[in-house]
N, C-alpha and C positions, 0 to 999 in steps of 0.2 A: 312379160319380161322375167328371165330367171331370175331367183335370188343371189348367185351367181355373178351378176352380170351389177348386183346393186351399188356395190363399191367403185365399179369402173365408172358406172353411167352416170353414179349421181354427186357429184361436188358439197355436201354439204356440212353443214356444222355436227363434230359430234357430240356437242357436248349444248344446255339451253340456253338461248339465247334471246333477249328482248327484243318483241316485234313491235313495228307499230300496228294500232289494233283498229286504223286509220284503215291501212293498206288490208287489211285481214277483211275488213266489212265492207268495203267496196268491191269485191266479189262479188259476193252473192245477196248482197244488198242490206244484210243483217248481221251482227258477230256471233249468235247464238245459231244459226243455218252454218257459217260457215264453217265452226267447230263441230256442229255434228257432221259437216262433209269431209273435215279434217282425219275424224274420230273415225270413221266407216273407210276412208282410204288407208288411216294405219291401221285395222282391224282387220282390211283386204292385203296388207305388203307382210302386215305379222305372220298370217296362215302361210303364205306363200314361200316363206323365208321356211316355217316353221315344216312346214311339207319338205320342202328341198332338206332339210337337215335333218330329218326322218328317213328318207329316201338313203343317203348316203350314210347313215352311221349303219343302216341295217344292210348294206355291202357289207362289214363287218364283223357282224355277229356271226357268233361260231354254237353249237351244240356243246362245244368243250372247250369251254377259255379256261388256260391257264395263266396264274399268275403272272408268269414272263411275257405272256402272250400284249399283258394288257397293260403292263409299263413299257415296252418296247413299237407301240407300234406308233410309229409317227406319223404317218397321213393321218391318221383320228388326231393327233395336235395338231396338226396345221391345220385341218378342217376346221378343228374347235377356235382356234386363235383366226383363223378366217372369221368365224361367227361372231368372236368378240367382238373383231374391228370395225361389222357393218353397222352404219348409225342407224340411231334405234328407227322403228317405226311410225313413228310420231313426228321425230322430226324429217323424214322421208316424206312423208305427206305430207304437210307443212311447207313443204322446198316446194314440191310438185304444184301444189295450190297458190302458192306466191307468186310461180311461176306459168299458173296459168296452164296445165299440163292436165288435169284431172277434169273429166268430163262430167258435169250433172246437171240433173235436171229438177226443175221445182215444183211436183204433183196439183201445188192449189191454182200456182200460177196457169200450167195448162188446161185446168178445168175452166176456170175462168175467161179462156179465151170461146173456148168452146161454144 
């Protein structure tokens, strides 16, 4: 998924909000598993976002910014005010996980079967 695309696709809070920690551990059977699956999927939307706005400011960059250059350019605000409005990464994956959206798996449990 672009980063891009984070704002259209995803409906969620952007600001924190109280879970039940009920629905949070019945996931993945435990609440301290599911925040580190929580923790590793905002750590995987943050790089992501983090790349794509890497990508596009360096469209940008010039050898010879001038001052006028660099208060007048407005796609770099929109861009930036894009960036502000996506919700953070945390609660991105938090939605996705609630929602049952994020794939994993549990290393002991597999061994175990084995």
């Amino acid at each position: 998924m672009s980063s891009m695309t984070y704002k259209k696709s995803i409906k969620t809070e952007k600001t924190t909000v109280t879970r039940d920690t009920g629905n949070i551990e019945k996931l993945s059977g435990n609440i301290y598993k599911s925040v580190v699956i929580m923790s590793k999927r905002a750590n995987q939307i943050s790089s992501e976002i983090k790349e794509d706005l890497n990508n596009k400011i360096s469209e940008f960059s010039s050898s010879t910014d001038n001052l006028e250059e660099v208060f007048e350019n407005r796609e770099q605000i929109e861009i930036a005010k894009y960036y502000e409005n996506i919700p953070k990464p945390t609660l991105i994956a938090t939605h996705e996980f609630l929602n049952d959206e994020i794939y994993f798996r549990i290393p002991e449990k597999q061994d175990s079967e084995n």
